[in-house]
N, C-alpha and C positions, 0 to 999 in steps of 0.2 A: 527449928522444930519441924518447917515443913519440910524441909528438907530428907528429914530422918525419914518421917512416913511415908515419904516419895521411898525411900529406898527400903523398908519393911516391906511397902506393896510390892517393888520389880524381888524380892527374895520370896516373899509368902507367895506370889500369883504362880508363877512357874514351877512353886511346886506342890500347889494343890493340884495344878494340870497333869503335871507330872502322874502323880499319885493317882487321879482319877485314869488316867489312861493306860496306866500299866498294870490295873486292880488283878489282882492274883485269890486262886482259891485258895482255901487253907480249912484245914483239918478241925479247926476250933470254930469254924464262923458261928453258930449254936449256941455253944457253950451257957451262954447269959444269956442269951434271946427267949431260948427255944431249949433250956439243957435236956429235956423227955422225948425230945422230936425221933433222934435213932433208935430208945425202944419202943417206940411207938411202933415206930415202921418195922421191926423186928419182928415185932408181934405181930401185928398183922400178915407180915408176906409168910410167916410160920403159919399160922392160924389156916389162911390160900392153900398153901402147899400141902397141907395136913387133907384137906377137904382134895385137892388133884393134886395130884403132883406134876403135872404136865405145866402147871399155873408157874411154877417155876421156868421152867424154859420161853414161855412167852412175857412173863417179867421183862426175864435179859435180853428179850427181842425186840422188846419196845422200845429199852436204854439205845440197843444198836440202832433201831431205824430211826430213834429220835436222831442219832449224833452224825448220821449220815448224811443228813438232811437240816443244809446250813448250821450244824453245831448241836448242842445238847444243850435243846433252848423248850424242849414241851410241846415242840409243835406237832407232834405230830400226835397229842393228844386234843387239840381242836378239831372241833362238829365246822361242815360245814355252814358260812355265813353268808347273805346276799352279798359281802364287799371279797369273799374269795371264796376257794374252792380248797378247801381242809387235803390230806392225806392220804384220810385212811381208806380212801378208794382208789391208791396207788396202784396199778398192777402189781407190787410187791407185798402191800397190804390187805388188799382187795379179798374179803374172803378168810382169812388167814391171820390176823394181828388181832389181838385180844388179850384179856386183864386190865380192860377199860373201868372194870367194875371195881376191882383192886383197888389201883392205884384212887380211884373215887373216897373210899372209906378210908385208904389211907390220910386222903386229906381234909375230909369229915372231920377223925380224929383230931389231926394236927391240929386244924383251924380251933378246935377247943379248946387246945390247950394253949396254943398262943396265934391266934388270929393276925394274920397281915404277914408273916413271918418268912415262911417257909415256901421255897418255891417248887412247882410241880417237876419242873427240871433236875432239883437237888432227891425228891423223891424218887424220881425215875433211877439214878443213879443209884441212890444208896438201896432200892429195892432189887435190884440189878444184882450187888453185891450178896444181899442176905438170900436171892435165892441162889443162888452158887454155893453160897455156904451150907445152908438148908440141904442140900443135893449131896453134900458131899467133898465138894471140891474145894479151892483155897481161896482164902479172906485175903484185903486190902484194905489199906485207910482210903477211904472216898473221899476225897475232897471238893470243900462245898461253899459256895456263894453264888450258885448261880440264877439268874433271873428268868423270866418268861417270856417267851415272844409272843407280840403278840398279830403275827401275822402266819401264814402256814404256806409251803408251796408242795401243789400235786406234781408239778414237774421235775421239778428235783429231784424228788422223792423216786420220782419214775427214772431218771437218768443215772441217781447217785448212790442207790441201793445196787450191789449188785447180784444180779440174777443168779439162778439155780443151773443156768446152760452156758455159765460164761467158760470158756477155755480157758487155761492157765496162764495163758502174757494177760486174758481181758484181768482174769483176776488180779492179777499183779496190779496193770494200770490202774484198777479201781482204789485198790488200797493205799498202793503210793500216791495218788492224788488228795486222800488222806492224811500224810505224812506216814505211813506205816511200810516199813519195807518187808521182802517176802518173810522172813523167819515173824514176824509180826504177825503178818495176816494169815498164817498157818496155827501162830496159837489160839487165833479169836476165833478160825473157824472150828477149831474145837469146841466150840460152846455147844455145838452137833452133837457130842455126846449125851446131852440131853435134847426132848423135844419131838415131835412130829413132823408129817410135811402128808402136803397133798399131793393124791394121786398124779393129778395134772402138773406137778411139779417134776416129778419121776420116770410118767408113763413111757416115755419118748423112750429114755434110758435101757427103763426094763424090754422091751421089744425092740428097738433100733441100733443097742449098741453092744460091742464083742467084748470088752473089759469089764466083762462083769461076772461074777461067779454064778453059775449055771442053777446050784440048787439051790440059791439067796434068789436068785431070780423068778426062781418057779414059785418058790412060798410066797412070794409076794402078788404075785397075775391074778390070784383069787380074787383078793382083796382092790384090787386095781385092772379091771378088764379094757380090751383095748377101745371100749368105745363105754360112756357115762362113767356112774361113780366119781366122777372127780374131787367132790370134797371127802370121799371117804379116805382115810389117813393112816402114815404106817410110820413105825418108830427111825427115827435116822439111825439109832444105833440099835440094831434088834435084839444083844447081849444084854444090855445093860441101861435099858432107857429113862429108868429114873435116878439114874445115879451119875453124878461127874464126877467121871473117870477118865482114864487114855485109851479105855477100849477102841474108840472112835476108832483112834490111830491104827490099833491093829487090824479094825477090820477091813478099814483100805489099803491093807498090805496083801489081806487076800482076797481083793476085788470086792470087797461088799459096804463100799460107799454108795447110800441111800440116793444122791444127787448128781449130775453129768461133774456140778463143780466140785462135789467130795472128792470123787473119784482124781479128779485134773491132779488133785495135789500130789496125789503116787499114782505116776503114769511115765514112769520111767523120764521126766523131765526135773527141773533145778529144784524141785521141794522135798522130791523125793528124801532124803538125807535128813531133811528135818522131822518127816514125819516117822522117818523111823528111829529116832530122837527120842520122841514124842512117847512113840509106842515102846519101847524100852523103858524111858526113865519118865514117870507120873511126877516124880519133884521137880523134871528140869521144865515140864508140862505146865504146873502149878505155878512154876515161878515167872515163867516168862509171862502165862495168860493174868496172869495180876497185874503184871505191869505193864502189859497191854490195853489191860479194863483201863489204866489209871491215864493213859494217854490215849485212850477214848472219851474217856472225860473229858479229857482238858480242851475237845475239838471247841474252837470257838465260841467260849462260853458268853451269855453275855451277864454283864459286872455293872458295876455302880451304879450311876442312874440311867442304861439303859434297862430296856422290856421291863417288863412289871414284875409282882409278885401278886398271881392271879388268886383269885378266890375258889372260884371255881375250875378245874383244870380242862374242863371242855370249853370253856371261852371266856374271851378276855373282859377285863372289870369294865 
């Protein structure tokens, strides 16, 4: 007999380990938990979007600069604490990253209706999604079990975001260090088609540089002179800025991408071909950027009994 339970433990141990180690998201984790959780969040980022519509685009800004910064783990919805120094005073966020308040009530809500459950990481995502939808543009299953970190890095964040002046190899490097090759990080960076940006993200561009369409350039100097105004703000895509669409695309065909790094992607170098792809066909846009979202997700989620599942989404239990 003891025999036997000696060899139940060497088959059962290895593969609870197993199991715990290779924990996978999936589409249904909810379902019996939490089954109200996605209209919850439904509701709400509609309800945002309805009151701005800009509240959309800095949703999906959030999902991004979470997942680029050690994985889509929440962090970068932590305040700073005496034992670290939170995010959102990244040079990439600094000024600029918001729907703090959002995602907040979103999890108000949630904890209502099933308190302990629902983690701020799987909100970030799945609110990611509804605003894209909300906008215009095309739905994904989001896949969900993810946890909460509970720790945050401003350094990261600062290295691993990449900037609005990167040239197009930096871009490249940035995303492929990601797992994301260029046709990838050409569809995400469509997410531009919605959203604003700061003067001071631009200004360089609009005064310093020749590829850029002359009377896109002048409508803008108003609104962005060469010295203050810096948080005053102008739409990335000036056709069409509450709507995702492929305009984006076209309009960096005729020099009127709002960023040094819009521009990078048609600038007569290897993306060029995708983006006018891109600009041509809005389904083959739609399909790729979904399935993009959905291996943004997946960056290094953390599963089982790692991070928590925080109560609060500004810091941890």
């Amino acid at each position: 007999m003891a025999n036997i339970s000696f060899l139940l433990v060497l088959i059962i141990v290895p593969f609870v380990l197993i199991g715990m180690s290779s924990a996978q998201l999936t589409s249904n984790f909810y379902n019996s938990s939490c089954p109200n959780v996605l209209s919850i969040i439904k509701t709400a980022v509609n309800s945002a979007i309805a009151t701005e519509s800009r509240m959309g685009a800095s949703l999906l800004r959030l999902h991004f600069h979470d997942c680029f910064v050690n994985g889509c783990d929440a962090s970068v919805l932590l305040d700073d604490t005496s034992s670290f120094t939170g995010e959102k005073t990244a040079n990439p966020n600094s000024g600029s990253i918001r729907g703090f308040d959002v995602i907040d009530t979103i999890k108000t809500q949630v904890e209502s209706s099933c308190a302990g459950i629902v983690s701020c990481a799987d909100i970030l995502a799945v609110a990611a999604k509804d605003s894209v939808v909300k906008l215009g543009g095309p739905s994904w299953t989001v896949l969900l079990g993810r946890r909460d970190s509970t720790t945050a890095s401003l350094s990261t964040a600062n290295s691993d975001i990449p900037a609005p002046t990167l040239n197009l190899s930096s871009l490249i490097s940035s995303f492929s260090n990601k797992g994301f090759n260029s046709r990838e990080m050409v569809a995400l960076s469509g997410s531009h088609t919605i959203g604003q940006a700061r003067c001071t993200t631009f200004r360089d561009r609009l005064y310093n540089e020749t590829d850029i369409n002359a009377t896109f350039a002048t409508s803008l100097k108003s609104n962005c002179p060469q010295s203050g105004s810096d948080n005053d703000i102008s739409p990335l895509d000036t056709t069409s800025p509450a709507t995702f669409d492929n305009i984006y695309y076209k309009n960096l065909r005729i020099q009127k991408g709002l960023l040094h790094s819009d521009q990078q992607l048609s600038s007569g170098g290897s993306t060029d071909s995708i983006v006018n792809t891109y600009s041509s066909n809005s389904a083959t846009f739609f399909t790729d950027f979904a399935n993009a979202m959905v291996k943004m997700g997946n960056l290094s989620p953390l599963t089982g009994t790692n991070g928590q599942i925080r109560k609060n989404c500004r810091k941890t239990n």
